[in-house]
LUMKE-227706 format. One line per 4 residues: number of its first residue (from 0); their letters; for each residue z, x, y of C-alpha. Coordinates in steps of 0.2 Angstrom, whole numbers, plus 5000, padded with zeros to 4 digits. Layout:
# residues N
NUM) A) Z,X,Y  ...
# end
This chain:
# residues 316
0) XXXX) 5000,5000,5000  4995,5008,5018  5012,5005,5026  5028,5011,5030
4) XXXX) 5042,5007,5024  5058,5016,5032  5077,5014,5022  5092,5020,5032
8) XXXX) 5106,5026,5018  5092,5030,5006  5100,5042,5000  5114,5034,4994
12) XXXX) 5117,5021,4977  5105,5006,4980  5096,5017,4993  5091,5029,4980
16) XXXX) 5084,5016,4967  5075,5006,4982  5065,5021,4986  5059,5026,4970
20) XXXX) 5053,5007,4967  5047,5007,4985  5036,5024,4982  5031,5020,4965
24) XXXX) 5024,5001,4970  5013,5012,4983  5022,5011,5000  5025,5025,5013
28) XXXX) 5043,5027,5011  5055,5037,5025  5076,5038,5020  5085,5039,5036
32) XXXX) 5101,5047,5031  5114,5059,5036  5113,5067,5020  5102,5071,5006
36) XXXX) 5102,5063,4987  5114,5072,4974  5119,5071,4958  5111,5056,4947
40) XXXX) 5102,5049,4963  5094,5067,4966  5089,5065,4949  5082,5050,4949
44) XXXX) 5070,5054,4966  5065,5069,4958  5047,5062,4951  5042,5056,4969
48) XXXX) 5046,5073,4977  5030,5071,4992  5030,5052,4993  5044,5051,5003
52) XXXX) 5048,5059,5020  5070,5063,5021  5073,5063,5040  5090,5070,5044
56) XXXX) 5099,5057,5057  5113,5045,5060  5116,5027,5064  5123,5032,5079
60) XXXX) 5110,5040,5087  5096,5029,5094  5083,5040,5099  5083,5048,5083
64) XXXX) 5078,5032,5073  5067,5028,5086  5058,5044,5081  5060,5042,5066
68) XXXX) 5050,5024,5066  5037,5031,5080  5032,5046,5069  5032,5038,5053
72) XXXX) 5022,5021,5061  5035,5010,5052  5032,4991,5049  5047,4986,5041
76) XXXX) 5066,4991,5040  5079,4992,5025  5094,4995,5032  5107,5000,5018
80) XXXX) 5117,5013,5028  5134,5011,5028  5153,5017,5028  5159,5009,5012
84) XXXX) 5175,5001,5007  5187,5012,5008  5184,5022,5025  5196,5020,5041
88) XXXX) 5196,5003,5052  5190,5013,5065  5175,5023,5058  5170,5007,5046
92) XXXX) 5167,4999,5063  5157,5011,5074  5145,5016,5059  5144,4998,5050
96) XXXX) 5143,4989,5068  5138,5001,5081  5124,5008,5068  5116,4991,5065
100) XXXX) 5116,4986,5084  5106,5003,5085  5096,4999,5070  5092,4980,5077
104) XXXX) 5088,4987,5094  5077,5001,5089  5067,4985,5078  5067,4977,5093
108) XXXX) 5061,4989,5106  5049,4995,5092  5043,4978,5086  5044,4980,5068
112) XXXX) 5040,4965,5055  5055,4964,5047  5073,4970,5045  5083,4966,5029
116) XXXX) 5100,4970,5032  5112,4975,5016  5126,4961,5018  5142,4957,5005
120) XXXX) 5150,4944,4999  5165,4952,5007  5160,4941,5022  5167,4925,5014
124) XXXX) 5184,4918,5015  5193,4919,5000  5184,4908,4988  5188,4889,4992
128) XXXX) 5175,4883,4979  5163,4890,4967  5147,4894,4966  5151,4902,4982
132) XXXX) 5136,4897,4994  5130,4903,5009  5139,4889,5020  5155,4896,5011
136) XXXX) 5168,4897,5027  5168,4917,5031  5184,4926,5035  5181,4942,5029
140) XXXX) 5199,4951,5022  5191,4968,5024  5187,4981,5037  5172,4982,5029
144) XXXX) 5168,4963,5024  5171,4964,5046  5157,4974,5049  5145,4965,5037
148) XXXX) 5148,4949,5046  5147,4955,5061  5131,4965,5058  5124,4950,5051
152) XXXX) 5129,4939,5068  5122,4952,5077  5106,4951,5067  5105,4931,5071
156) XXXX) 5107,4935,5090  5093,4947,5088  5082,4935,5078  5085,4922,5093
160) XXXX) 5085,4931,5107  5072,4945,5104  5062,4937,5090  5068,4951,5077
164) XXXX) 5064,4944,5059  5083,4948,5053  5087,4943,5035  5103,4946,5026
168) XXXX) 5106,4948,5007  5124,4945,5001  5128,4954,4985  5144,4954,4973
172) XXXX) 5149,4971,4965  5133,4981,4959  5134,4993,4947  5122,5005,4939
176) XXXX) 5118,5023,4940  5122,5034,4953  5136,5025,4960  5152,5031,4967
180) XXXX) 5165,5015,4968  5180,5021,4957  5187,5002,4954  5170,4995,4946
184) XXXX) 5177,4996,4927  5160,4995,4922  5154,5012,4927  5169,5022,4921
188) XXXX) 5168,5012,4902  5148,5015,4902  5148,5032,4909  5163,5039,4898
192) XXXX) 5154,5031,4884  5139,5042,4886  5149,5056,4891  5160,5054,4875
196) XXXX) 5175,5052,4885  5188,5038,4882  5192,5024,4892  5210,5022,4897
200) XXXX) 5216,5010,4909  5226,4993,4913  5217,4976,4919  5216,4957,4915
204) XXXX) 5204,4956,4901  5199,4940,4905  5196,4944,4925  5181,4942,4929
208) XXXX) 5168,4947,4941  5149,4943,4946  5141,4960,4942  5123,4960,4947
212) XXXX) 5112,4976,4940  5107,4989,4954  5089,4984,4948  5090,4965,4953
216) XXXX) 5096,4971,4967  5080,4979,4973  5070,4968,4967  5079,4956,4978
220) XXXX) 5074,4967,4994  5054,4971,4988  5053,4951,4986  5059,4948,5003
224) XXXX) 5049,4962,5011  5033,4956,5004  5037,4939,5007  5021,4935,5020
228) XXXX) 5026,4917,5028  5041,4912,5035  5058,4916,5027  5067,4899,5032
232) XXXX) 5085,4905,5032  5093,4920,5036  5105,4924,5024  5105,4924,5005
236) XXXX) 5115,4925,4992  5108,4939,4979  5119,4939,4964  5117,4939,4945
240) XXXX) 5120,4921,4940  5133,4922,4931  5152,4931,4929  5158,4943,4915
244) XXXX) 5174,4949,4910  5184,4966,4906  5184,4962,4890  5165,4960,4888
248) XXXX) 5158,4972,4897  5168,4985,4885  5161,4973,4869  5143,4974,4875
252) XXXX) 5146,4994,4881  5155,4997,4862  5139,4988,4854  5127,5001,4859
256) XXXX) 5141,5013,4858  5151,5010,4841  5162,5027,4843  5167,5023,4861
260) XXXX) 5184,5022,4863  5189,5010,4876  5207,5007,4877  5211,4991,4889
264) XXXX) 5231,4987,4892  5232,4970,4899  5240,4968,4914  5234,4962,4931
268) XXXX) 5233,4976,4946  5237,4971,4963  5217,4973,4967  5213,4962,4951
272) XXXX) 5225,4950,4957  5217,4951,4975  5198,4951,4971  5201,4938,4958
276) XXXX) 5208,4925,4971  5192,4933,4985  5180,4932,4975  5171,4921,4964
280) XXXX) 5153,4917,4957  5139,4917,4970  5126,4901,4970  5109,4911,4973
284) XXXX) 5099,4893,4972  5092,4897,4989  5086,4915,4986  5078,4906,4970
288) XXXX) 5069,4894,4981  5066,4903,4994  5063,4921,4989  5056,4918,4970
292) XXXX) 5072,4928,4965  5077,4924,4947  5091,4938,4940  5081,4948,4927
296) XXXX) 5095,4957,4921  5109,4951,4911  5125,4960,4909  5119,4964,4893
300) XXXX) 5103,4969,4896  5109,4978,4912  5123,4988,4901  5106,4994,4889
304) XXXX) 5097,5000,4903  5109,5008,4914  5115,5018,4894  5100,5025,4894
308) XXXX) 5096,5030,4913  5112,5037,4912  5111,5049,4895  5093,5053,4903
312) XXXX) 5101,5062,4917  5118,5068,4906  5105,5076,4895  5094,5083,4909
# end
């Protein structure tokens, strides 16, 4: 495809994955990042070395991604970059905040197609019904569910005032290769797996999360960006369509794995406990009508895949 695409956190989990897709479906890529890929997500951009342009800049600095989008002749805009969970009040809000109103004026001034800004269900209240939909009443419980919504109220008062095509995507916890969130249970059980490592630590078996598989999670930006005619909303839920417990994910994991060792204590952790009572199932009937996104990983399948991406790169 003869046009440009430019990602801001490329670099980073999702970023990493969305540019290799990006590249391989033909699209002039550029990451816009503060740093450069390692580890599993260097490995993983390793085939595309030429195909896409790493320019070195941050959120903070304006002229630099206006630059970046003049040089490169960018259409469109993914805009993953981010502080994540974890990080101080203070910096999640100037990077998260102050970094989209750079990223949203520079679209603006610059007069891009489309920006697709990477949102969370961390802007909801806590859960009040479920399947959580996007009219869910939000009050985030987080500095960094803060800085989502307010990025995405920012992109609505771009879209209205300036004419900025803004779309949000809302998504539960992801997980697959190459990420770096140490209370996703998901990644420590498949990874020790591989690794031959055991498993040991103490959750609710029966807690439950909506997991969607980095790979749906792309596929829900490329569907949004090549969506030609109008989106109609500007917010979507993106999630996997369904929830799975502790207690499965190590099942599925020990089914592709028989000599894993996955030792599970019950007991419910004060942030099982808290994401348990924020966080529930995400309705994604709109982004199905609306987007053509149907989920095409299930935890199951997701698990299989991400077992062998990930003993790829341990046996590199």
């Amino acid at each position: 495809m003869d046009e440009t695409v430019m990602v801001t956190g490329g670099s980073g989990f999702v970023g990493a994955h969305l540019v290799k897709t990006l590249a391989e479906r033909g699209y002039k890529v550029i990451n816009f990042d503060a740093v450069g890929p390692s580890g599993f997500r260097k490995w993983l951009l390793s085939g595309i070395k030429g195909q896409v342009i790493f320019r070195d800049g941050s959120l903070l600095d304006l002229p630099a991604l206006l630059l970046a989008i003049k040089q490169g002749e960018v259409k469109s805009l993914i805009h993953l970059g981010a502080l994540l969970p974890g990080s101080s009040p203070m910096m999640t809000m100037k990077v998260n905040v102050e970094g989209t109103i750079n990223v949203l004026e520079a679209a603006r001034i610059m007069d891009l197609k489309r920006v697709i800004f990477a949102s969370s269900m961390g802007v909801y209240a806590p859960k009040q019904y479920e399947p959580v939909d996007e009219e869910h009443p939000k009050l985030p419980q987080t500095p960094y569910g803060s800085s989502k919504a307010a990025g995405e109220f920012f992109g609505f008062n771009f879209a209205s005032e300036y004419g900025v095509d803004f779309i949000a995507l809302r998504f539960p916890m992801i997980y697959g290769g190459g990420t770096y969130l140490p209370f996703l249970y998901v990644i420590d059980i498949v990874e020790n797996a591989v690794k031959g490592v055991p498993s040991k630590f103490e959750t609710g078996l029966d807690v439950s999360y909506d997991y969607i598989y980095v790979k749906d999670v792309v596929q829900s930006y490329i569907l949004t960006l090549e969506t030609k005619d109008k989106i109609p909303h500007r917010a979507y839920n993106i999630g996997s369509g369904q929830i799975t417990s502790v207690r499965r994910t190590a099942e599925i994991v020990k089914s592709f794995i028989p000599k894993a060792i996955i030792e599970i204590r019950p007991g419910m952790t004060e942030i099982d406990s808290s994401w348990a009572r924020l966080f529930g199932l995400l309705d994604i009937e709109r982004a199905r009508k609306e987007l053509r996104y149907e989920p095409k990983y299930d935890m199951r399948s997701g698990i299989e895949d991400y077992i062998k991406e990930f003993k790829a790169f341990s046996e590199k």
